[in-house]
VEXDO-454184 format. One record per atom (N, C-alpha, C): residue in one letter; x, y, z. Coordinates in steps of 0.02 Angstrom, whole numbers, plus 50000, padded with zeros to 5 digits. Atoms other than C-alpha are relative to their C-alpha. Last residue first. Layout:
<atoms>
AXYZ...
</atoms>
This chain:
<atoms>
X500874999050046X417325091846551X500055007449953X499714996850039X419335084846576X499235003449950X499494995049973X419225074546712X500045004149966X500125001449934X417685062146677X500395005750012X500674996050015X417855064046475X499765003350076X499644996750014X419675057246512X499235006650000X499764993949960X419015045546599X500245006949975X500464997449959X417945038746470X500405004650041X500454997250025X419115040746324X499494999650071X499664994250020X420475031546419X499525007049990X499884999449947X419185016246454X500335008150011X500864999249970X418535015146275X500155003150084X500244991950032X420405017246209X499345002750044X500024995149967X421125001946309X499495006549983X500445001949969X420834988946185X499965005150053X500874997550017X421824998546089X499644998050024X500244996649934X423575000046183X499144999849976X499855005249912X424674995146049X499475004950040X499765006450027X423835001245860X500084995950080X499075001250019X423195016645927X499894992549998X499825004049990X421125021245903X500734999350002X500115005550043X420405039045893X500364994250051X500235003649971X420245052746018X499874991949956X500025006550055X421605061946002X499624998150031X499925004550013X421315078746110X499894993349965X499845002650071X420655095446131X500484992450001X499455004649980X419825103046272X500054997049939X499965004750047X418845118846267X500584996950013X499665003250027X418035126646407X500224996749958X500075004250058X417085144046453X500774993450002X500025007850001X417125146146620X499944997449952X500855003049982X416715165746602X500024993150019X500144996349971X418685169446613X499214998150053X500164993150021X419105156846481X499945002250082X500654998549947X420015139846490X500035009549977X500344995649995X420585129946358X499885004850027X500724995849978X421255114146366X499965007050006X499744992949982X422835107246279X499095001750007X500774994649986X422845088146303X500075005849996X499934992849975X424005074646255X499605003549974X500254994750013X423595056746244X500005006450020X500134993949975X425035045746289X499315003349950X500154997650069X425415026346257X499565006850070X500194994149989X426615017346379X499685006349943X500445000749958X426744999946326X499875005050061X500485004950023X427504999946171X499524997450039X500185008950002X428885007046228X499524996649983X499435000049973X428455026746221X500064991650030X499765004449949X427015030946130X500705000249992X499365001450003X426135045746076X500314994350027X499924999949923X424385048446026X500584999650027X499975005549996X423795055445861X500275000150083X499615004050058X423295071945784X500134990950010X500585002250032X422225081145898X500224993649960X500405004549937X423565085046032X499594996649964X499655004649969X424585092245875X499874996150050X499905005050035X423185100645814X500514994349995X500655001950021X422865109745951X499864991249956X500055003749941X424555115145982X499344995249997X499465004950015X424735121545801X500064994350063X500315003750039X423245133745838X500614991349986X499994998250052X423895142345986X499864995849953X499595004250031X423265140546145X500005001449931X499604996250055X423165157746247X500084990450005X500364996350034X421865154746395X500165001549947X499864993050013X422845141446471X499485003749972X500644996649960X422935120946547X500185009149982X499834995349978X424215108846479X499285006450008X500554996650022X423565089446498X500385008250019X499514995149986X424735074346504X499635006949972X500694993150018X423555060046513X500225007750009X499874992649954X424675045746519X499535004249970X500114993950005X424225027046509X499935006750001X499954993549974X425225012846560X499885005549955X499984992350057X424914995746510X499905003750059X500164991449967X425294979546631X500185003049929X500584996949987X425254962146560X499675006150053X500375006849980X426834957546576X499585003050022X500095004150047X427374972646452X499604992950026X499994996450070X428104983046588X499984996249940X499395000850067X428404972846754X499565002749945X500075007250061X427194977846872X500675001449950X499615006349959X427194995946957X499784996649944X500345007450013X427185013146859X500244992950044X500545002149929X428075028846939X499714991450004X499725000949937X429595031146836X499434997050084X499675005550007X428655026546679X500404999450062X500185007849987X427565038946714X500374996350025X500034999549934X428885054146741X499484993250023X499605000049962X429495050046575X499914997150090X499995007450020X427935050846488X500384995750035X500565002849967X427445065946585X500274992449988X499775000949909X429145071946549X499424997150026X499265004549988X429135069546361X499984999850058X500285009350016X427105073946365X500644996950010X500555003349938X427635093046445X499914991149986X499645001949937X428965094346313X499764998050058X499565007450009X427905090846168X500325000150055X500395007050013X426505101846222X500544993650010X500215001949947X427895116446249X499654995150020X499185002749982X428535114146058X499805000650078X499935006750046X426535115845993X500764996550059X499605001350074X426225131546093X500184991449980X499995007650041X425045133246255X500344999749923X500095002150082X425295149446321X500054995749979X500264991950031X425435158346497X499704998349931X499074999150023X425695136946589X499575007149955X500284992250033X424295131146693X500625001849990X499794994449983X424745112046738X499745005249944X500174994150019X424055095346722X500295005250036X499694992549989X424555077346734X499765005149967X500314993650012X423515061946739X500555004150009X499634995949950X424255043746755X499645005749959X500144993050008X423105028346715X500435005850032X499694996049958X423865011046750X499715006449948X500074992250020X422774998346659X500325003450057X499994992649968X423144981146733X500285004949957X499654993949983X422944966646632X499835005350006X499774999549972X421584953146650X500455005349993X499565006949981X421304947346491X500115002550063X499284996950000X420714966746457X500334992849994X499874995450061X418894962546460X500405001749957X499945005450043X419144953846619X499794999249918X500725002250007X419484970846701X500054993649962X500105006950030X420964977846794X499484998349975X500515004350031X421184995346833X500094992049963X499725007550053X422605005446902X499364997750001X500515007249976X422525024946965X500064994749955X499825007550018X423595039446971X499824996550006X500735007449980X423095058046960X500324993449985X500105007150035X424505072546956X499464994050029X500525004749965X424135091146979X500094992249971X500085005150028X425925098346938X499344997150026X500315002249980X426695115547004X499274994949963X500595001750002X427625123646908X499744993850022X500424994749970X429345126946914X499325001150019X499954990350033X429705120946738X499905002050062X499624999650082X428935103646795X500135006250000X499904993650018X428355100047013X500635000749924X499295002450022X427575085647078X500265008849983X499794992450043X425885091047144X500584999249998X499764994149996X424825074947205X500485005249951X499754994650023X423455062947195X500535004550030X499534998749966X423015045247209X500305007649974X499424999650039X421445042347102X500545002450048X499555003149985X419695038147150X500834998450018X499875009050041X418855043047053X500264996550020X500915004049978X418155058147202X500174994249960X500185002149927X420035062347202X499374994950016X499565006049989X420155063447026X500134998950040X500135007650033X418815075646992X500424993750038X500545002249965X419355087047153X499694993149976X499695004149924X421085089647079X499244996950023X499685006150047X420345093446895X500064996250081X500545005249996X419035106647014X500454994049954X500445001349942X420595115147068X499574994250004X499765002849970X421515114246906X499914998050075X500085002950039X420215124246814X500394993250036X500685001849983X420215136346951X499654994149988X499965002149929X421785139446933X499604995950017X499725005949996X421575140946739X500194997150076X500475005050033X420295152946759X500194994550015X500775004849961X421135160746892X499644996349968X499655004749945X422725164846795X499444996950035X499935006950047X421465171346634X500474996050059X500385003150012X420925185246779X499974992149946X500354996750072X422605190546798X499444995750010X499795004550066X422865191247001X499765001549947X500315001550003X422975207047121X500214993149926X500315007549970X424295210447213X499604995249957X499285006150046X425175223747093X499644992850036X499645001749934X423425234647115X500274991049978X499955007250008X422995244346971X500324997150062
</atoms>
């Protein structure tokens, strides 16, 4: 066995985070690698206005990292700091007509069922004008992917959803 060599489920998810970086470059999206746990962070950031909206600016933030095991209680902590780490970034005053959407996405070959369903379940917010969908994707060996996330409606932030839901479909195939 040679100690150099990588685990094949590490490359998936490498790999996986490679082409995420590439998506959100080509969208447009301001990108770099913050760093959670040690780990190294692909973040995406981009704002949108449409007259659809009244005018207010959509702030989109992306985060993803490859972490050994996706569990329920890791999920939550990744989205507290994504949510967090938004809100530190976001411009505009907060509520005057700026929203901020996070996309806090953990990336593995080992997710466990409880994680799943906790991404699936609903969305999270944080003021009332930072609303999160969290992501636990998938990745296999062969390229197989599965991605899991809320995709319904939230109370604050709904006019948004359609927009969210696309990109999200965009970064996260």
């Amino acid at each position: 066995m040679n100690p150099h060599a990588t685990e094949p489920t590490a490359d998936a998810a490498a790999t996986y985070l490679t082409g995420l970086h590439g998506r959100l470059t080509a969208d447009g999206c301001t990108v770099t690698l913050p760093q959670w746990n040690d780990r190294p962070v692909v973040t995406g950031c981009r704002a949108d206005r449409k007259v659809r909206w009244f005018g207010t600016k959509a702030e989109l933030f992306v985060f993803a990292t490859a972490v050994p095991e996706i569990d329920a209680a890791t999920l939550g902590e990744f989205t507290a700091w994504a949510m967090r780490y938004a809100k530190s970034l976001r411009g505009g005053i907060p509520g005057a007509r700026n929203a901020a959407l996070v996309l806090p996405a953990l990336v593995s070959t080992r997710v466990r069922p409880e994680a799943v369903q906790w991404a699936a379940q609903d969305a999270r917010i944080l003021d009332t004008t930072l609303i999160s969908r969290p992501l636990t994707v998938e990745t296999a060996p062969d390229a197989a992917v599965r991605t899991t996330m809320y995709r319904g409606r939230v109370v604050w932030g709904g006019m948004f959803t359609g927009h969210v839901l696309e990109k999200a479909a965009l970064y996260f195939p």
